[in-house]
MARMI-436539 format. One line per field, with one value per atom (N, C-alpha, C): residue number from 1; residue in three letters; atom name; z, y, x. Coordinates in steps of 0.1 Angstrom, whole numbers, padded with zeros to 4 digits, always signed. Each point is the difference from the previous one (the first is absolute). Layout:
N
n	NUM	...
res	ala	...
atom	CA	...
up	Z	...
north	Y	...
east	X	...
REM end
This chain:
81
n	1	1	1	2	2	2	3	3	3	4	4	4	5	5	5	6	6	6	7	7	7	8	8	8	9	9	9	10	10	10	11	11	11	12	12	12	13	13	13	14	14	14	15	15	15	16	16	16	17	17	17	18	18	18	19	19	19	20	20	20	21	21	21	22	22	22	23	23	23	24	24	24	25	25	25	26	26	26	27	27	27	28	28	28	29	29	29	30	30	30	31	31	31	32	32	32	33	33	33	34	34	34	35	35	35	36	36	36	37	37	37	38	38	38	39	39	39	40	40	40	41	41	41	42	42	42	43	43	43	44	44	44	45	45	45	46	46	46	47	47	47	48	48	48	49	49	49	50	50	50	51	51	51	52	52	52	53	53	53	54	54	54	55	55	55	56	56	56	57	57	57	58	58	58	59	59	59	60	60	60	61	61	61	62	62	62	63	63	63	64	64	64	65	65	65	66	66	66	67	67	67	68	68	68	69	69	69	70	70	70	71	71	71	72	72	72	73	73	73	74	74	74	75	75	75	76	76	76	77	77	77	78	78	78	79	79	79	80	80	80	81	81	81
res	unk	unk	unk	unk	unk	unk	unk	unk	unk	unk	unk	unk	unk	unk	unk	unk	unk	unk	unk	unk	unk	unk	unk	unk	unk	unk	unk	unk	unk	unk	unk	unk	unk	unk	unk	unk	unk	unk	unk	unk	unk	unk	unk	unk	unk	unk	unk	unk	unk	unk	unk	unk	unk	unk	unk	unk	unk	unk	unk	unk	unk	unk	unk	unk	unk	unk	unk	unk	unk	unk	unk	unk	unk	unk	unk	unk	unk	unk	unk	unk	unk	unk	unk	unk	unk	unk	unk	unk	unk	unk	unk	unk	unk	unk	unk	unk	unk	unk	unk	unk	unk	unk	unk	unk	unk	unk	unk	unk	unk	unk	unk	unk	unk	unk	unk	unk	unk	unk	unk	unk	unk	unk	unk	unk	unk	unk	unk	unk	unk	unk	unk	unk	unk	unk	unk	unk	unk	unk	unk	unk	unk	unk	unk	unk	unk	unk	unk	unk	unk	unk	unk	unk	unk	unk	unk	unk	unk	unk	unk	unk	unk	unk	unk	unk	unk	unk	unk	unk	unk	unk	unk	unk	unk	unk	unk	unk	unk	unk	unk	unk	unk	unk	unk	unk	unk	unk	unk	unk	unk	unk	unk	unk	unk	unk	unk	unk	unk	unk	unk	unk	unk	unk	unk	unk	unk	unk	unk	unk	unk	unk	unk	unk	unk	unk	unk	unk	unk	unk	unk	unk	unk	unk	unk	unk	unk	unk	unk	unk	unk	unk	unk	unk	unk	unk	unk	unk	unk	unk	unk	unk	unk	unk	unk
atom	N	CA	C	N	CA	C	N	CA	C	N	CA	C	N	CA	C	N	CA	C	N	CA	C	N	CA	C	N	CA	C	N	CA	C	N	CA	C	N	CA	C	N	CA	C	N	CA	C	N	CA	C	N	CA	C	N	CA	C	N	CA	C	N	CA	C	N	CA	C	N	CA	C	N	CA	C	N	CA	C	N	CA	C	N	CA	C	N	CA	C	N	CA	C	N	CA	C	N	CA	C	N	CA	C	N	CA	C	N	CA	C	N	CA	C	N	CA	C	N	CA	C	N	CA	C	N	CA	C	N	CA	C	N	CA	C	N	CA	C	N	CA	C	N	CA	C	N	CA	C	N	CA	C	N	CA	C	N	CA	C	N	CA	C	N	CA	C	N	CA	C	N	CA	C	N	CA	C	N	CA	C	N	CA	C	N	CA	C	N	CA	C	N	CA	C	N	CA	C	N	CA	C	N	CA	C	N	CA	C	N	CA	C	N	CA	C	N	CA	C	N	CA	C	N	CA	C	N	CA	C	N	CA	C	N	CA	C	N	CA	C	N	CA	C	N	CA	C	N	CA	C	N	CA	C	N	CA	C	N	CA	C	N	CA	C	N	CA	C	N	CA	C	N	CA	C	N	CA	C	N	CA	C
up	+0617	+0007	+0010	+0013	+0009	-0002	+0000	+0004	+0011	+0001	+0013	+0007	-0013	+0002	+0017	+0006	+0011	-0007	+0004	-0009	+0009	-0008	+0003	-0002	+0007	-0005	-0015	-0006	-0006	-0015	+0004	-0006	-0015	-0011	-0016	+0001	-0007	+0000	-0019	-0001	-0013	+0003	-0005	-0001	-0011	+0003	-0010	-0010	+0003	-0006	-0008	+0007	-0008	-0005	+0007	-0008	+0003	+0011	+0011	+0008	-0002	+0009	+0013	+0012	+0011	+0012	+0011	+0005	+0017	+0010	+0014	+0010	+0001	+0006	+0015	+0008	+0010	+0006	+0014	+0007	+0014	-0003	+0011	+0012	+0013	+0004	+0011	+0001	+0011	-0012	-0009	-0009	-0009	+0001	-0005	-0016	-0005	-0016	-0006	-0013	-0010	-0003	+0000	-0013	-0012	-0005	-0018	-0007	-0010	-0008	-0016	-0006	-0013	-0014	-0005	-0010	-0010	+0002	+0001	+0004	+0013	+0012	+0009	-0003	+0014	+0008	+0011	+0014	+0006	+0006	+0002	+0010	+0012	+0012	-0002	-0002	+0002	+0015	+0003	+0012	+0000	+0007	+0003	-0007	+0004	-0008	-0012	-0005	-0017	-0006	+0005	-0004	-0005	+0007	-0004	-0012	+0004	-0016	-0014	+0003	-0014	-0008	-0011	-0012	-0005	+0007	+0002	-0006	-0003	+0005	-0001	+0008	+0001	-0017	+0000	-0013	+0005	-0010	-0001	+0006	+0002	-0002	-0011	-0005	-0015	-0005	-0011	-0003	+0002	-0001	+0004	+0007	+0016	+0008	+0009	-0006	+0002	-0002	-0006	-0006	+0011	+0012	+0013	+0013	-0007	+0015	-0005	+0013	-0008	+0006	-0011	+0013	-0003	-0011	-0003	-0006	+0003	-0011	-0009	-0012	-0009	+0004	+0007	+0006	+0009	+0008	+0013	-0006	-0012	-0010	+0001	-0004	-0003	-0016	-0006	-0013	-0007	-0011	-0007	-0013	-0009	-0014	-0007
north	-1894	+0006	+0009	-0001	+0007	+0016	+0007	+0017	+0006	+0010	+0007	+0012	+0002	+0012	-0002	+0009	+0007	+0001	-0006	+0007	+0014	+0007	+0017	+0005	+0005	+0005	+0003	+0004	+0012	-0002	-0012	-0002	-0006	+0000	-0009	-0009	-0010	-0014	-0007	-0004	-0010	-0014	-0009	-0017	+0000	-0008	+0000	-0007	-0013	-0006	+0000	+0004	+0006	+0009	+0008	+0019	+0005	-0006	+0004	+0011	+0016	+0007	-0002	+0010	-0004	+0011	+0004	+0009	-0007	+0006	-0006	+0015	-0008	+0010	-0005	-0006	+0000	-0012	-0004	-0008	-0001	-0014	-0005	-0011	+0009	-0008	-0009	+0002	-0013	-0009	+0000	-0014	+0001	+0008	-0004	-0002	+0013	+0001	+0011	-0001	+0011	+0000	+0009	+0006	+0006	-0008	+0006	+0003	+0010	+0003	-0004	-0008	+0003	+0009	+0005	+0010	-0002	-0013	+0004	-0003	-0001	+0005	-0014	-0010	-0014	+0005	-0007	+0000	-0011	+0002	-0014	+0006	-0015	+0002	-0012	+0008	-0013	+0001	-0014	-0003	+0008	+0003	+0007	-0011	-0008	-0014	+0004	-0004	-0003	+0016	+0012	+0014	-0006	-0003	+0002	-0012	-0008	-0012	+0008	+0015	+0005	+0004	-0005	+0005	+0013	+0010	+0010	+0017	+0012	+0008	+0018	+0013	+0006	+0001	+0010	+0008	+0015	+0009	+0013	-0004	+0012	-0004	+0005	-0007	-0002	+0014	+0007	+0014	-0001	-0005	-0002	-0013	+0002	-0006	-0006	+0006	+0000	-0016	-0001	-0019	+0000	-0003	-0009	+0003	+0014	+0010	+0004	-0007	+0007	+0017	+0007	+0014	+0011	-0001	+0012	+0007	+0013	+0012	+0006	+0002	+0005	+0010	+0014	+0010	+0000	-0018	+0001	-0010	-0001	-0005	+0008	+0013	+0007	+0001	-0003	+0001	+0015	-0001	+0015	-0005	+0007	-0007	+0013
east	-1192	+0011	-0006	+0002	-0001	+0002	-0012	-0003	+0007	+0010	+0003	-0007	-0012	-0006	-0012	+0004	-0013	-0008	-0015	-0011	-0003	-0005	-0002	-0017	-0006	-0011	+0001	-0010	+0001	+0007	+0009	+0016	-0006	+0003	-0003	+0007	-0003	+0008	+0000	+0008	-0009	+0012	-0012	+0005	+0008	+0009	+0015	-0009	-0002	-0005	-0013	-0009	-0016	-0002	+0008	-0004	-0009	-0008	-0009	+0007	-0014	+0005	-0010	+0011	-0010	+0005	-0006	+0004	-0003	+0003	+0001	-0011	-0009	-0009	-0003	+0009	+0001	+0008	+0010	+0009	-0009	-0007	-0007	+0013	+0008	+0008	-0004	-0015	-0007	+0000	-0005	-0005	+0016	+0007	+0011	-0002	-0009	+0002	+0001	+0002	-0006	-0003	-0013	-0010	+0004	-0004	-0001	-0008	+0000	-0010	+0005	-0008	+0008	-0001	+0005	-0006	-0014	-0006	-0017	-0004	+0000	-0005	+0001	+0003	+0001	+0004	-0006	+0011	+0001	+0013	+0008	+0009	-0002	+0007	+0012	+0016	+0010	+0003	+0004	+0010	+0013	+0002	+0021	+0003	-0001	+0015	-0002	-0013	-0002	+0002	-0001	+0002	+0019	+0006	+0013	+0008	-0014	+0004	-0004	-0011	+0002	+0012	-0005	+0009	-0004	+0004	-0005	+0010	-0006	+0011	-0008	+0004	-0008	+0001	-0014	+0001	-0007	-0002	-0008	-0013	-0006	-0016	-0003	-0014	+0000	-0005	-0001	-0002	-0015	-0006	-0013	-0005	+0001	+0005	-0013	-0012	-0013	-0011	+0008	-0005	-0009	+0011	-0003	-0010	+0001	-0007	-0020	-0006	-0013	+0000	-0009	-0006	+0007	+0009	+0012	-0007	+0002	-0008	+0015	-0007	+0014	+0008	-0008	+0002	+0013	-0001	+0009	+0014	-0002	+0016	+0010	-0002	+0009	+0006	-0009	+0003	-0007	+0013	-0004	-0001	-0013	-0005	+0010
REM end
């Protein structure tokens, strides 16, 4: 079933279907895609068309949202022990 969602930078996503999370780290509109990152760490460029065949919907970002990102220092989380 057809997605209505805009992809969004920044924005969390998960697959209806896989339970795959994944996040949008950039909207390339010369090549006409999206970048994705997935919560361990793939990246993956969809077409516009096929972005909107996802079975898709937002979610949160994850409480520890870090899976995907190299280079984070704990300090710059913002977490209190």
């Amino acid at each position: 079933m057809p997605n209505e969602l805009d992809p969004q930078v920044d924005q969390w996503y998960a697959h209806l279907d896989k339970g795959q999370r994944f996040y949008v780290t950039a909207i390339d509109e010369e090549e006409n895609t999206v970048d994705i990152q997935h919560f361990d760490g793939d990246i993956e460029a969809i077409e516009f068309a096929a972005w909107y065949d996802l079975d898709i919907e937002w979610i949160e970002a994850p409480e520890d949202w870090t899976g995907p990102v190299d280079n984070v220092e704990q300090d710059d989380l913002g977490y209190t022990e």
